[in-house]
Steps between C-alpha positions, in 0.01 A plus 500: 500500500409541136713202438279332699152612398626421127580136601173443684314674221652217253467207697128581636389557088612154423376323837161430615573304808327692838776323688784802556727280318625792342558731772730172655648535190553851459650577830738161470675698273460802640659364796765297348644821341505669846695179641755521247580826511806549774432692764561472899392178541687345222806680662428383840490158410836495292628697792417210763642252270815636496507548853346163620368253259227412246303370786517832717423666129235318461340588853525867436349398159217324715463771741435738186189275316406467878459944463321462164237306683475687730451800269230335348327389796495921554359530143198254552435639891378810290828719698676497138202739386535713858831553454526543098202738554714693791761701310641646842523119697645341177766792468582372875559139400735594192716733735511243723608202248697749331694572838526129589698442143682801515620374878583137396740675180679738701585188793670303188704822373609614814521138673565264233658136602848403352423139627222249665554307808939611472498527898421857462184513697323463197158246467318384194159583495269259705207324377270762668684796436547344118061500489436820681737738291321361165209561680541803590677607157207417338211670736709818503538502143277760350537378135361191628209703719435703179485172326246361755284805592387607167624257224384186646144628522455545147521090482257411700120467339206594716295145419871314614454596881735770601562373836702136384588606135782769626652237714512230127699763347731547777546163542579449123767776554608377819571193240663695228721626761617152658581375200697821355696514834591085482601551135674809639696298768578208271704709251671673786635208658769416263646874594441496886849419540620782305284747613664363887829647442673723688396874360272364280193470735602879613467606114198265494328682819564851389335441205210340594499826773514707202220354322278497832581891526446578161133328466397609807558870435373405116167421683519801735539738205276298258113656498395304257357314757 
């Protein structure tokens, strides 16, 4: 936060503009560091390119921008303040997200796949499974609730109309996102084949189950939220 406030503080001395040019600005980077920093979504994605392809990555990576709109839609309804204001209902929704990671980790340590489509009864993900699980990775999150609920508020300037300017900055990091997953994808691609072999994708699983597990009990035991 102070990070912030000293960057605003900066920018706003040297700018007379009434435009909130500078809160765009501001939470642009703000936002960029938050895509770029790995967490379950990044590992989701490089998950479902292993196990399917870029394209099925890159609908899980859809799925999640598609969950930080919605997230800002909940910001500029005016339930962001509700439930940022509700200590008891937003310790609900982090024991919840924090359950849903914890659940997806532990299915990948116990269950994790030696092989894809092998004649095993195994299946790729689907195009709608792909979308929902990003989805839902990224509404259950409760670094990216956090995020929402009581950072993104701090952006958005009384005179810029808090009902539509919420939804601009989740749409510029809706953006970010796209791009960071396609980049993401693209440098994965050249190791897809790799990560397809035999015992690697079972190494590959468990780890990406250990990560899940180990950020969502991060966020359980974290109260710096």
């Amino acid at each position: 936060m102070g990070t912030y406030h000293i960057v605003m503080d900066v920018i706003a001395a040297t700018s007379a503009d009434p435009f909130p040019w500078v809160n765009l600005f501001a939470f642009t980077v703000a936002a960029a560091f938050v895509t770029l920093t790995p967490g379950a979504d990044t590992a989701l994605v490089v998950r479902v390119a292993a196990a399917a392809s870029g394209r099925r990555a890159m609908e899980a990576g859809l799925g999640i921008c598609c969950g930080v709109l919605i997230w800002s839609a909940v910001v500029a309804a005016g339930s962001g303040v509700v439930i940022a204001r509700n200590p008891a209902l937003f310790e609900v929704l982090r024991w919840v997200g924090c359950a849903y990671l914890a659940w997806l980790g532990i299915r990948l340590l116990l269950y994790p796949r030696r092989g894809f489509g092998e004649g095993r009864g195994e299946s790729t993900p689907s195009p709608r499974s792909a979308f929902f699980t990003g989805l839902l990775t990224n509404l259950l999150n409760p670094k990216v609730g956090a995020f929402y609920l009581s950072f993104l508020p701090q952006f958005v300037p009384v005179e810029a109309g808090a009902s539509l300017f919420p939804l601009l900055l989740g749409a510029i990091h809706a953006l970010q996102g796209a791009i960071w997953f396609a980049i993401l994808v693209a440098a994965l691609t050249p190791v897809l084949a790799f990560l397809r072999r035999p015992g690697v994708i079972a190494i590959l699983d468990r780890t990406v189950g250990a990560v899940l597990v180990a950020f969502g009990l991060r966020l359980a035991f974290d109260r710096s939220q």
